[in-house]
C-alpha positions in Angstrom: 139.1 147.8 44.6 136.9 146.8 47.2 138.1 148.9 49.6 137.5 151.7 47.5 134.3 150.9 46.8 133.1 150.4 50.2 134.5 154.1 50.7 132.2 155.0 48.3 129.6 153.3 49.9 130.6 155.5 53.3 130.0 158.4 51.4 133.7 159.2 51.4 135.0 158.8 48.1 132.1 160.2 44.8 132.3 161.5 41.3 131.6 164.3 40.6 129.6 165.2 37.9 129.9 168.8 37.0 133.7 168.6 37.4 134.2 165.0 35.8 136.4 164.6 38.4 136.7 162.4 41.6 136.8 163.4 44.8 137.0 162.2 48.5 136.7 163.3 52.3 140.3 163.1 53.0 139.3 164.3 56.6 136.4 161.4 57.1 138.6 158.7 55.9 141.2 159.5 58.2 138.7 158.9 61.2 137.3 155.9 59.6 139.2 152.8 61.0 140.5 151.2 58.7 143.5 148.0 59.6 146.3 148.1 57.3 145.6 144.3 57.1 143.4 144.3 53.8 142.2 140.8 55.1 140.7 142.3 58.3 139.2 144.9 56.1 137.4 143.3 53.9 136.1 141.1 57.0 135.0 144.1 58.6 133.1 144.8 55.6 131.8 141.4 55.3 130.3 141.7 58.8 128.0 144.5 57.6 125.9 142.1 55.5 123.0 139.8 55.8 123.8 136.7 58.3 122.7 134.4 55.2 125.2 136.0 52.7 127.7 135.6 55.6 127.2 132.0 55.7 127.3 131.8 52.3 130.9 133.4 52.5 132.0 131.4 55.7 130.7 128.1 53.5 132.8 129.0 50.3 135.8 129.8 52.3 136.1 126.3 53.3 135.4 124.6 50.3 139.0 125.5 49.0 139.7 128.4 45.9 137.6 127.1 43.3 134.4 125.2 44.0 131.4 124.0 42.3 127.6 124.4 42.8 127.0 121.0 44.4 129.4 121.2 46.9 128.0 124.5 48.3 124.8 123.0 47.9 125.8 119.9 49.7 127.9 121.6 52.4 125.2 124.2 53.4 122.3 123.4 56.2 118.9 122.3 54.7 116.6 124.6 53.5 117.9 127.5 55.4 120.5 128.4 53.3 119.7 130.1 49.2 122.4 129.0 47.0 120.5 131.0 43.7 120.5 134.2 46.0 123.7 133.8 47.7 126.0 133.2 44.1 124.4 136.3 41.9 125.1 138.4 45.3 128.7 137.5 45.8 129.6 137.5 42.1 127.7 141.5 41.7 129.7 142.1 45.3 133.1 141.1 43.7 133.9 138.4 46.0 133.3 135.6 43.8 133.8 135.1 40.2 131.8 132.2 38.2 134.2 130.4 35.6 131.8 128.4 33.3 130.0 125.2 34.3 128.6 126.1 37.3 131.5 126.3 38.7 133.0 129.8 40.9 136.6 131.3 42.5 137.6 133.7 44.7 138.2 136.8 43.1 141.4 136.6 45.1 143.1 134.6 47.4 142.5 137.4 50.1 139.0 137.7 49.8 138.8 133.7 50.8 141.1 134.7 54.0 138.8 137.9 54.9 135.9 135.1 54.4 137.5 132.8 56.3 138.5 135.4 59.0 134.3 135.3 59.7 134.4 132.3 61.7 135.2 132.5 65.3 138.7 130.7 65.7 137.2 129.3 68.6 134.4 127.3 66.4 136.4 126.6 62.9 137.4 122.9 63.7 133.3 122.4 64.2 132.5 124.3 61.1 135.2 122.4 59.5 134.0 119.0 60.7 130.3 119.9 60.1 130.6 120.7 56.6 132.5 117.6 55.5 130.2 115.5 57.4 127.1 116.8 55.4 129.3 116.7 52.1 130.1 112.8 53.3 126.7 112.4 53.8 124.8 113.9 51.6 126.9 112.6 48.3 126.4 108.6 47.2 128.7 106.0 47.5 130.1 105.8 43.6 129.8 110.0 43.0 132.2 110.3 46.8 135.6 110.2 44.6 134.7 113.4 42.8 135.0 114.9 46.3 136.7 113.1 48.4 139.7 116.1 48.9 137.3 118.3 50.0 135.6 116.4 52.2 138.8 114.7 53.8 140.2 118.3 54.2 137.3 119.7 56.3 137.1 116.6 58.3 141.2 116.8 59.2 140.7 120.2 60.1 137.7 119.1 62.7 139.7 116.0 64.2 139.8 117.7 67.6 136.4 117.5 67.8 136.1 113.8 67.2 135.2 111.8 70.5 134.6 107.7 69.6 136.8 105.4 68.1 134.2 104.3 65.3 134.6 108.3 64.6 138.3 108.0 64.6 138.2 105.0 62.0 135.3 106.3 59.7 137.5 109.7 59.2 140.5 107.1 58.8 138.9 105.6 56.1 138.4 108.5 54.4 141.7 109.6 54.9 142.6 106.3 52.6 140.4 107.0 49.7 141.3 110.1 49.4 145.1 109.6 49.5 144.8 105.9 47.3 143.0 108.9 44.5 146.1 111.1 45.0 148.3 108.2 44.2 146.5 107.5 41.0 147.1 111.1 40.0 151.1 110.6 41.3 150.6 114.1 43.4 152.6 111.5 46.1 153.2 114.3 48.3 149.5 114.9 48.9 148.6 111.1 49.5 151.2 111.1 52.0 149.8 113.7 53.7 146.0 112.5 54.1 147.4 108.7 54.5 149.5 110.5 58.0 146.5 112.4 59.2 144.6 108.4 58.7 147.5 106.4 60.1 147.7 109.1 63.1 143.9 107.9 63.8 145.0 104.5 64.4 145.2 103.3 67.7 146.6 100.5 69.7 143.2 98.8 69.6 142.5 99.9 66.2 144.6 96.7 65.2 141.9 94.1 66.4 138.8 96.4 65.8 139.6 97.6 62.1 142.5 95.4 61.3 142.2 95.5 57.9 142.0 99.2 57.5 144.7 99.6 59.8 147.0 96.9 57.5 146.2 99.1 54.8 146.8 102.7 56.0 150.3 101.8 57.0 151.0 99.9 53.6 149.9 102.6 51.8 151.5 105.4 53.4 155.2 103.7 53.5 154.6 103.5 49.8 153.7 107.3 48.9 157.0 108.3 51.8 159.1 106.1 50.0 158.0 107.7 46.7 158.8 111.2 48.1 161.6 109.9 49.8 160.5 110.9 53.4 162.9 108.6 55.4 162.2 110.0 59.0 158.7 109.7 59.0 159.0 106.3 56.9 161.1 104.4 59.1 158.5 104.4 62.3 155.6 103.7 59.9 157.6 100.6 58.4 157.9 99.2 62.1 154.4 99.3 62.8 153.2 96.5 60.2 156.4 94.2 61.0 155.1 93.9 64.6 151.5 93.9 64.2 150.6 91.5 61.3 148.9 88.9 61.3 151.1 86.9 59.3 153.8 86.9 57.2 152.0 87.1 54.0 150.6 90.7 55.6 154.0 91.8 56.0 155.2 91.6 51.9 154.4 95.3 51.2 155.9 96.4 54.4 159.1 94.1 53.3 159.0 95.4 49.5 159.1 99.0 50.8 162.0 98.5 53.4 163.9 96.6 50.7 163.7 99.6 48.0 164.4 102.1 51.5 167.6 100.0 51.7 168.6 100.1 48.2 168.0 103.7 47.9 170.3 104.6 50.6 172.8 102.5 49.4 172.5 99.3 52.1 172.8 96.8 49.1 173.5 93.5 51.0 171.2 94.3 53.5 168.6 94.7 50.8 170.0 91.0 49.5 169.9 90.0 53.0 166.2 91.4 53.5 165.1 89.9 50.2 166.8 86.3 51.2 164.8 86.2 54.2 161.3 86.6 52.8 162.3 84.6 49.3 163.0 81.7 52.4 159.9 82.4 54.4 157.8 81.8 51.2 159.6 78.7 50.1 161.9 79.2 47.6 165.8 78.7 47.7 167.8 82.1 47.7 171.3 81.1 46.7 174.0 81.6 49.2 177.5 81.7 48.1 177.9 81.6 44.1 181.1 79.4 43.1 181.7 78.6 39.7 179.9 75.3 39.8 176.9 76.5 41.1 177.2 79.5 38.5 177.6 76.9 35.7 174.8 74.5 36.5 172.8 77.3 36.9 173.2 78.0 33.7 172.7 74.6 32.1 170.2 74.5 33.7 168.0 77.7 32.5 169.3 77.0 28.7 167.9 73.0 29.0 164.5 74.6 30.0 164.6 77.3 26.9 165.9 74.9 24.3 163.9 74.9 21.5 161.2 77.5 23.4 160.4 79.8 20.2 159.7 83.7 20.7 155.7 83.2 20.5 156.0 79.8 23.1 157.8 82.2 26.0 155.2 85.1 25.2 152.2 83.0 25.1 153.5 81.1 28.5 150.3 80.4 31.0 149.7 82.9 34.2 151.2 82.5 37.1 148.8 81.8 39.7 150.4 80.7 42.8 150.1 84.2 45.1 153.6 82.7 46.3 155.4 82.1 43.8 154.6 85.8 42.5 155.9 86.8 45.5 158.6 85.0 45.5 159.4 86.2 41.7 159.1 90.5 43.5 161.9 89.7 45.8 164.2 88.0 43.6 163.7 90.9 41.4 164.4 93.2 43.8 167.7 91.5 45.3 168.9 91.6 41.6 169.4 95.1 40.8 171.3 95.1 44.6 173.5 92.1 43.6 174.2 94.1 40.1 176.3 96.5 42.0 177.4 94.7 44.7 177.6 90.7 44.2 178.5 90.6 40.3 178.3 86.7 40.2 174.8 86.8 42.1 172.9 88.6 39.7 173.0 86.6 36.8 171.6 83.2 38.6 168.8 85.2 40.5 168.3 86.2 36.9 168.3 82.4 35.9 165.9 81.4 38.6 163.3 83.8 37.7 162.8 82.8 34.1 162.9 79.1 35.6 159.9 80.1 37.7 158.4 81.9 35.0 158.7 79.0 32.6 158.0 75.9 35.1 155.1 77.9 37.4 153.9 80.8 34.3 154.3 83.9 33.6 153.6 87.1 36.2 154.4 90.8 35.8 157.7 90.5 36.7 158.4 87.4 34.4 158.8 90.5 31.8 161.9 91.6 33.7 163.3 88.5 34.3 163.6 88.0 30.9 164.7 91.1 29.7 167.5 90.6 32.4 168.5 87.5 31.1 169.0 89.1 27.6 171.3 91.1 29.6 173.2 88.2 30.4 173.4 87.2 27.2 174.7 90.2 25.7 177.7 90.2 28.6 181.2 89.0 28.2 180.0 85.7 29.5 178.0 84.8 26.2 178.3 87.7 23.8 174.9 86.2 22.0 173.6 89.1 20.3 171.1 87.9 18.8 169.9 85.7 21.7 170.0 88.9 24.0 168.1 90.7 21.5 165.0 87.9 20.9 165.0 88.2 25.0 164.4 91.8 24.5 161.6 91.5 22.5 159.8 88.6 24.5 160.5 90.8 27.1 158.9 94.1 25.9 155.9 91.7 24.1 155.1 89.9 27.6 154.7 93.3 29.5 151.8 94.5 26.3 150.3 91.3 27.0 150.6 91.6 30.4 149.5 95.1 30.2 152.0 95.9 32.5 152.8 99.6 32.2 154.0 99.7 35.4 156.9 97.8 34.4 158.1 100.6 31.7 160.7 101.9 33.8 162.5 98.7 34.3 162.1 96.8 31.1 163.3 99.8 29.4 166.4 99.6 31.7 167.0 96.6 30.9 166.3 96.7 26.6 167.6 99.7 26.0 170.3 100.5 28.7 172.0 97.0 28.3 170.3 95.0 25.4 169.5 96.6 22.2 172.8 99.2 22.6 174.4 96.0 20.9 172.2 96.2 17.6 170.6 99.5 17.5 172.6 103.5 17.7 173.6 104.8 20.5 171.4 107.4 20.3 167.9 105.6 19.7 168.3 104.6 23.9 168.5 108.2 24.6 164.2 108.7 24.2 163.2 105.7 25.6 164.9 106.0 28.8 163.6 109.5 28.7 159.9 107.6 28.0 160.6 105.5 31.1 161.3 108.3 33.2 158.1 110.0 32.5 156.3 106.4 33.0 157.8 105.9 36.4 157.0 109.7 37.5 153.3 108.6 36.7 153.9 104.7 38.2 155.7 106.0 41.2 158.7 103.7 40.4 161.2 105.8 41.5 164.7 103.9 41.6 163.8 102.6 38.1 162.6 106.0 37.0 166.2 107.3 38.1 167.9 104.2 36.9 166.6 105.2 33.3 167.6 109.0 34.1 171.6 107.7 35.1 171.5 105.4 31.5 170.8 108.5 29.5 173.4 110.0 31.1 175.7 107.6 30.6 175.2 107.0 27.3 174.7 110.7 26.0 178.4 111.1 27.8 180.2 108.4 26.8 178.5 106.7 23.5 177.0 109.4 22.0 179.1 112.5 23.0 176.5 114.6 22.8 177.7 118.3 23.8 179.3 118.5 27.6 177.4 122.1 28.4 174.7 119.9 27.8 175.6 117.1 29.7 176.1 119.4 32.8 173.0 120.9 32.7 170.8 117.7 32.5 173.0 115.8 34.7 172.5 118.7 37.0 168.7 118.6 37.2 169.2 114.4 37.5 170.9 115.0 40.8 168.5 117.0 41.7 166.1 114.5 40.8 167.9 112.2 42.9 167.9 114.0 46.0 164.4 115.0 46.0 163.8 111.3 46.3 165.9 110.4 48.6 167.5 108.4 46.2 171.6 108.7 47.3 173.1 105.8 46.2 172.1 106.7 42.4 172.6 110.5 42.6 176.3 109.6 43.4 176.5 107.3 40.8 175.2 110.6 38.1 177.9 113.1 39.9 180.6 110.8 39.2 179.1 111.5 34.8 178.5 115.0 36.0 182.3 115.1 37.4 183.3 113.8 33.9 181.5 116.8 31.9 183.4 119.4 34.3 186.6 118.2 34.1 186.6 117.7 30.3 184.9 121.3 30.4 188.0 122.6 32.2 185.7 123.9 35.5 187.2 123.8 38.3 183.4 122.9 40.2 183.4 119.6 41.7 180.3 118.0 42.0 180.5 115.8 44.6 181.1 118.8 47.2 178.3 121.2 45.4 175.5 118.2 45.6 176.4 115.5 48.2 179.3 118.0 50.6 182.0 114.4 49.7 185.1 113.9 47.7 185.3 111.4 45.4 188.3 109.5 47.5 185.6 109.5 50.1 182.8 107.6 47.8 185.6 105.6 46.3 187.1 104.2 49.8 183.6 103.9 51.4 182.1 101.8 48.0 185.4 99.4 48.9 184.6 98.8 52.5 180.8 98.9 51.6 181.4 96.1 49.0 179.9 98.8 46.0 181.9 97.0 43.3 179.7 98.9 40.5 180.3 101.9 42.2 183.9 101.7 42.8 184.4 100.4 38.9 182.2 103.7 37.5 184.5 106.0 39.7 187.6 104.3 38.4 186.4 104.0 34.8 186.0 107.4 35.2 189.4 108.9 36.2 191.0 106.7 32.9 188.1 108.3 30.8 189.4 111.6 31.8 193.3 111.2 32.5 193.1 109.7 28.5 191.7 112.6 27.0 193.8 115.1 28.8 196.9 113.3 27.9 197.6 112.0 30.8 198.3 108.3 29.8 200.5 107.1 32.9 197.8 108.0 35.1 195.4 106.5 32.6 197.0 103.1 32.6 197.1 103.2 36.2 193.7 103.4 36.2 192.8 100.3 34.0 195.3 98.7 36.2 193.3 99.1 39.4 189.8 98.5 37.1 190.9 94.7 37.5 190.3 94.5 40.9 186.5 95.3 40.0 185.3 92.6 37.9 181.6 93.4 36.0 181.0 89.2 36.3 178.1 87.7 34.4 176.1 91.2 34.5 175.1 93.2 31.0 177.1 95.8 30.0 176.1 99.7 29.9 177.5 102.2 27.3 180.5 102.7 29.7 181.9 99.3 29.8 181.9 99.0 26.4 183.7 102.8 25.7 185.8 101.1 28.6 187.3 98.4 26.5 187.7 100.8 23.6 190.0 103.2 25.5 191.6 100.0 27.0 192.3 99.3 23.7 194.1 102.7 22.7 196.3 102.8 26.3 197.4 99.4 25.5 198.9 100.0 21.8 200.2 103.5 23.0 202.6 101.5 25.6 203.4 98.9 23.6 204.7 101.5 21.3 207.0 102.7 23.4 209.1 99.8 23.4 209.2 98.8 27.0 209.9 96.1 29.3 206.0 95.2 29.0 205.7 95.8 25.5 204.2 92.3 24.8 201.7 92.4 27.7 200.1 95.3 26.2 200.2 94.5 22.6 198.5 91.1 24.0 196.0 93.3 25.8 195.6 95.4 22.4 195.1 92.5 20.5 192.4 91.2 22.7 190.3 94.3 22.3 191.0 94.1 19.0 189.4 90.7 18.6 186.4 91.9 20.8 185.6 94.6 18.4 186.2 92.2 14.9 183.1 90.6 17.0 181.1 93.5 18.5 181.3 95.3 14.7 180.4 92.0 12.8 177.8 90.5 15.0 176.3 93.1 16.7 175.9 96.7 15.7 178.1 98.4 12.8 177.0 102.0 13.6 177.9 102.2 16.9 181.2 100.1 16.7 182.9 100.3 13.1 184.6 103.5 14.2 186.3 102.4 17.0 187.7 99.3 15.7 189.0 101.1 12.4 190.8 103.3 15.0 192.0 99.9 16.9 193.2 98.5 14.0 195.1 101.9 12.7 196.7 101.8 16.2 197.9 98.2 15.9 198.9 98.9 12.1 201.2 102.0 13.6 202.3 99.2 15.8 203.9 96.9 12.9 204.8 99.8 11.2 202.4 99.4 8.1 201.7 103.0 7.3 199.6 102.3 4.2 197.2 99.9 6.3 197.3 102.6 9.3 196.6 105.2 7.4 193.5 104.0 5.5 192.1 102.8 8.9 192.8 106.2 10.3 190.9 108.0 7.7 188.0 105.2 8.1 187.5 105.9 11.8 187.3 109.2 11.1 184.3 109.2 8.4 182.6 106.4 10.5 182.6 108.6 13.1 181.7 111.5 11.2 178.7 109.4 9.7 177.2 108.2 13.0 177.8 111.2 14.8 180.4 111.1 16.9 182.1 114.3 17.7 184.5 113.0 20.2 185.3 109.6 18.9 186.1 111.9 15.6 188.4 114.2 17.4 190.1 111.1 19.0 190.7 109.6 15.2 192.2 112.9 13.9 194.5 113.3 16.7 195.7 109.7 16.6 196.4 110.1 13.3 198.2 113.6 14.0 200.4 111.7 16.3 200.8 109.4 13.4 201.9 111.5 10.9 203.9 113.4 13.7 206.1 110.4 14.3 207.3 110.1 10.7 208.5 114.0 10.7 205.2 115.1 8.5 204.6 118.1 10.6 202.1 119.8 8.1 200.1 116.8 7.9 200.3 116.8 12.0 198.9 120.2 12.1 196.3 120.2 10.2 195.0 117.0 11.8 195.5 118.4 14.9 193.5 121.5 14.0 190.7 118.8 12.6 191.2 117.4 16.1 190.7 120.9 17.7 187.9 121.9 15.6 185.9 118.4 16.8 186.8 118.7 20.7 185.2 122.6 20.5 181.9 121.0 19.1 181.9 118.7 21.8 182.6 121.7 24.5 185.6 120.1 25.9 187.8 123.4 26.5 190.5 121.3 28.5 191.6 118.8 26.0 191.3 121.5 23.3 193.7 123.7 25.6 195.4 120.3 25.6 195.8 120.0 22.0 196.8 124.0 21.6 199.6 123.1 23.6 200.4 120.1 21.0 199.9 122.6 18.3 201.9 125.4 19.6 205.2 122.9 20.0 204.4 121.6 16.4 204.9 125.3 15.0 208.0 126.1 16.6 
């Protein structure tokens, strides 16, 4: 439009009035030069006007695409420059365009590059470093955070002009504010970027001269490139601190960021190792090898110092003050969810010591944690105290509202809702919060948590609630993702191995591993066993016997739970997987001791004992989520004694329980058990049509290759 109009303007292109028609010099705008570049064009047009409006243009086109009147008034040179001419000008002209409140943008993002194009390469970084000098300037103290973006960018694009080292540290400084703002709005990738221009201004003697603002700069910029999960340019910035502080007490954020770097790439025991280092240096006892005596004193030891410690005692607990002992509380904290996957046994007593310094030296931030992670414990197989677990949770989720410790959403939800209140509450009322928490932690920059709670939904929409597999894949999809974007391996792996699950049971032939990480699954199964990844190894097992059971395959599914002994979960809480786990170990165990072999009481005796476990999981903890399975238990051991009244009944209950608490695939699973049933005593009608029942549940669930499966079934039946 503006080319046409400054053809106009030539006397090139007119309207014609008597033929209501327009009309042009073809000839004249040929000879005209004119670049094919429309940026150069509009320049050249530019150049024609008055050297004030062309400052006015030069002015704008630095202060980014939108702008408002006080920065161009702020940014221009005293008294020599009309900001109430310059503005009705360029908006009439077509450059500009004022969108309410005094506040203007380009009227397109070329118009700012032909503006641009105005200043002399030669002399940009000066304009540059000029205009955010008089913006710094000119703009108070408490009003400089409103700005701070634009002036930071104009002074990073005038470093080269900077000549002093008080220069160097000023623009530094700026370079800090205005990244420590772009944290608070989590735009992570922008901080990290203004916090390298600052940390690049550093020098060698910057570190006696402006040690504090050196200190900072480096702690703050490992923490936004560990958010985006930049681990080239982290690593060299981590360095930097380790050798240069003061002391060690300068060094914790440098340490708290390498310990999360470790974890996130899957160095567990280093990040234990890491974490026993500093909890030594402060003062505390980091516990070294974890025997059952230790474990066990441990334990008396934390229950003496709760006894009789109501709800409102533990919540109401004084602050912790000692700058140590908080310290001390981060690390353990952070060696805990490494010893979860990799030292089972450790977990729980860091757990132990935590609350003990919560309770003995008050509560901090963290204390929150620690006790939700104790009701962990006590929901595990070590205690199975429900209740207890669940008056944890609470005290938990109450201490971080009085502690107003928002921060702390993505891990205390973890911890409630992943491990805790599964055992009282539906499946399905986890699946929001952890959903909650992930949006928290986006905001908190919490990433391995924010993941964490992105896995647990996962987990739990897969295995506990079965919510539709085309809609597992897709989520679990964008959760890799996720994963990788932050740099976050170790639990992206962990969310193929669910994604794997969803494919296989979908019948594709995809495998995840190759399409997101270019592995096999043999390859993160033998490297998790040299590596010590006991959680990880246990998923990827649990995993294959989750799959080779619903496609029929029940040798290679009791092979499976065979080789799951080898990878004890210890004193740690148990996710929606281990509990579907002992369900399914459950089933394989009555199916082989039905067939009469060699073994047949070993597996009843395994049977029975998941039987028992679900008389107490259904009566003490949560009906909903656990009366279905153990009517189906106790139908299979029924079938076992050959009681086909009692079998039968149970059958039919696990299939309404299921049906009532939504639970497509655990319903498909009761009518083909009782297919099989009714199979075995030659009622073939009865067979079918729970087979079809079975069919009809596995469809609504998406699984295409156990309902090809159970076709198969169906297709020998009618023969």
């Amino acid at each position: 439009m503006n080319f046409l109009r400054s053809l106009n303007e030539d006397g090139l292109l007119w309207f014609n009035l008597s033929t209501r028609r327009w009309e042009y010099d073809i000839v004249g705008i040929q000879q005209k030069e004119v670049s094919a570049d429309v940026v150069q064009h509009m320049s050249q047009r530019m150049t024609r006007l008055p050297r004030s409006m062309q400052f006015g243009l030069k002015l704008c086109s630095c202060l980014g695409a939108s702008f408002d009147v006080n920065a161009l008034r702020k940014g221009g040179p005293a008294n020599e420059f009309d900001v109430e001419e310059f503005l009705p000008f360029s908006i009439e002209s077509g450059f500009l365009r004022e969108d309410g409140q005094r506040r203007y943008s380009w009227a397109h993002d070329q118009v700012q590059q032909a503006a641009y194009a105005l200043i002399p390469v030669g002399k940009r970084e000066s304009f540059h470093l000029l205009l955010g000098s008089r913006m710094f300037m000119r703009t108070p103290a408490e009003e400089l955070t409103n700005i701070i973006f634009t002036v930071v960018v104009n002074m990073n694009h005038g470093i080269g002009q900077l000549k002093t080292l008080a220069q160097f540290h000023e623009v530094a400084r700026l370079n800090l504010k205005a990244g420590k703002k772009a944290m608070t709005l989590s735009s992570f990738d922008s901080a990290a970027k203004y916090l390298l221009v600052g940390v690049s201004l550093i020098k060698e003697e910057s570190w006696n001269s402006e040690y504090e603002l050196s200190l900072e700069l480096h702690d703050t910029v490992c923490e936004a490139l560990f958010v985006i999960g930049d681990w080239e340019k982290l690593l060299p910035n981590i360095q930097e601190p380790l050798q240069k502080a003061r002391c060690f007490a300068d060094k914790l954020n440098t340490y708290h960021t390498l310990v999360r770097y470790l974890k996130a790439t899957g160095d567990l025991r280093g990040a234990i190792e890491k974490c026993k280092h500093v909890v030594s240096e402060l003062g505390d006892d980091f516990p070294d090898q974890i025997d059952e005596a230790l474990f066990r004193e441990e334990t008396r030891r934390v229950e003496q110092l709760l006894k009789d410690k109501s709800e409102a005692e533990l919540i109401s607990l004084p602050k912790m003050t000692d700058e140590r002992k908080i310290a001390s509380m981060q690390f353990l904290n952070h060696a805990l969810s490494s010893a979860f996957a990799a030292e089972p046994m450790l977990a729980p007593v860091l757990t132990f010591r935590m609350v003990s310094l919560s309770v003995e030296c008050g509560v901090c931030e963290i204390s929150a944690t620690a006790f939700a992670g104790y009701g962990s414990w006590l929901v595990s197989a070590y205690k199975s105290d429900f209740e207890g677990g669940y008056r944890m949770g609470h005290v938990a989720i109450e201490l971080k509202n009085r502690l107003r410790y928002e921060e702390g959403i993505p891990r205390i939800h973890a911890l409630v809702y992943g491990f805790i209140n599964i055992w009282r509450t539906p499946f399905q009322a986890s699946l929001p919060k952890h959903l909650e928490a992930y949006d928290a932690g986006n905001f908190s920059g919490d990433v391995e948590f924010t993941l964490s709670n992105l896995y647990m939904h996962g987990v739990n929409s897969l295995y506990g609630c079965g919510d539709n597999l085309r809609d597992v894949d897709s989520t679990t999809r964008v959760y890799i993702q996720r994963c990788k974007q932050s740099g976050q391996s170790f639990l992206g792996k962990f969310i193929c191995v669910i994604h794997e699950v969803a494919l296989k049971l979908m019948g594709s032939s995809e495998k995840s591993y190759a399409s997101f990480y270019d592995t096999t699954e043999e390859r993160m199964f033998i490297d998790g066993r040299e590596q010590s990844k006991i959680s990880l190894c246990r998923f990827i097992l649990f995993k294959r016997k989750y799959v080779a059971f619903f496609l029929g395959q029940m040798h290679a599914a009791a092979d499976f739970f065979e080789l799951g002994l080898s990878f004890p979960i210890g004193g740690n809480g148990r996710l929606v997987n281990i509990i579907v786990g002992v369900f399914i170990d459950g089933l394989i165990a009555f199916y082989y001791a039905r067939k009469r072999r060699s073994d047949e009481n070993r597996w009843t005796e395994i049977g029975n004992g998941v039987l028992s476990l679900l008389e107490v999981w259904a009566k003490e903890g949560s009906d909903w989520n656990f009366s279905n399975k153990l009517f189906l238990l106790q139908a299979e051991c029924f079938f076992l004694r050959g009681d086909e009244r009692a079998a039968l009944q149970k059958y039919n209950a696990s299939i309404k329980s299921a049906q009532d608490h939504r639970f497509i695939h655990e319903e498909g699973l009761a009518h083909e058990r009782l297919a099989s049933f009714h199979d075995h005593y030659g009622r073939r009608s009865e067979a079918l049509t729970c087979f079809n029942a079975a069919k009809r549940c596995y469809e609504h669930w998406g699984a295409q290759a156990v309902v090809q499966r159970v076709e198969r079934t169906i297709a020998k039946l009618q023969r």
